[in-house]
C-alpha positions as CSV (number, residue, x, y, z in Angstrom):
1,X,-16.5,13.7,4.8
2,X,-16.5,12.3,8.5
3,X,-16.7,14.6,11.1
4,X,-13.3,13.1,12.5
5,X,-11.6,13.5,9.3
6,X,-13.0,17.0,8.8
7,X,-10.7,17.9,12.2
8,X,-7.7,15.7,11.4
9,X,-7.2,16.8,8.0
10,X,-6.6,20.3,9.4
11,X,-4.2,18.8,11.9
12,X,-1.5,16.0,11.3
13,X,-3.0,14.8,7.7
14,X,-2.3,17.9,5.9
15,X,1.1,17.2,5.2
16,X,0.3,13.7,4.0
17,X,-2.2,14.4,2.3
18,X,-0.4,17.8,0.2
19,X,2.4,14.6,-1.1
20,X,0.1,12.8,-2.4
21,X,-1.4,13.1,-6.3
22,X,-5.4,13.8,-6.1
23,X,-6.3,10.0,-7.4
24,X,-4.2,8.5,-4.0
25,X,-5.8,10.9,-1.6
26,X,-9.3,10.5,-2.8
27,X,-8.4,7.0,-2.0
28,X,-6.8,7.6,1.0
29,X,-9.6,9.7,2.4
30,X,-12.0,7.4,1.0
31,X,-10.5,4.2,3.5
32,X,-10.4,6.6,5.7
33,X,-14.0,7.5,5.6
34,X,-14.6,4.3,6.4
35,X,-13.2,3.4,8.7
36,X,-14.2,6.4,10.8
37,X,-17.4,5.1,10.7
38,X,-16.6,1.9,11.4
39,X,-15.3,3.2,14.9
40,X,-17.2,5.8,15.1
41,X,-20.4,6.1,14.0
42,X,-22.5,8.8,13.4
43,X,-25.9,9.7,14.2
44,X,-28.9,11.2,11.5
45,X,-27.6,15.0,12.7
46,X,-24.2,14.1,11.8
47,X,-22.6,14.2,15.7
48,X,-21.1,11.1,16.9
49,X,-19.4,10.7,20.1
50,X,-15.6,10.9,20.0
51,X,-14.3,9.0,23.1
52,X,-10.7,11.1,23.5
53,X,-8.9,10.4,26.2
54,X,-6.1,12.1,27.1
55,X,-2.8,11.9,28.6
56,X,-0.7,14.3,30.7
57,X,2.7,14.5,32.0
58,X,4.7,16.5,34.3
59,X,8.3,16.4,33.7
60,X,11.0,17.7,36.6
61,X,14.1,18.3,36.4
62,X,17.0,17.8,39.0
């Protein structure tokens, strides 16, 4: 398992993942495997650098 799937699968995937049967989410995490390492690749001690940027907002109201 990537690193980056290891947190997203605890995050927004979960409900994704729970609808599908086990043969389309070994799949699913299987693409996804890949291409997490495709964009994000990780080193012999398993860490990888995980560029997240983030975006704030202040909302006011009248």
């Amino acid at each position: 398992m990537h690193p980056v799937r290891a947190s997203t699968s605890r995050t927004f995937a979960r409900p994704i993942l729970f609808a599908l049967d086990s043969e389309t989410t070994t799949a699913v995490c299987t693409d996804y495997d890949a291409a997490m390492q495709t964009d994000y690749h990780t080193k012999a001690d398993r860490s990888f650098l995980f560029p997240f940027r983030r975006l704030f907002f202040t909302l006011y109201t009248g």
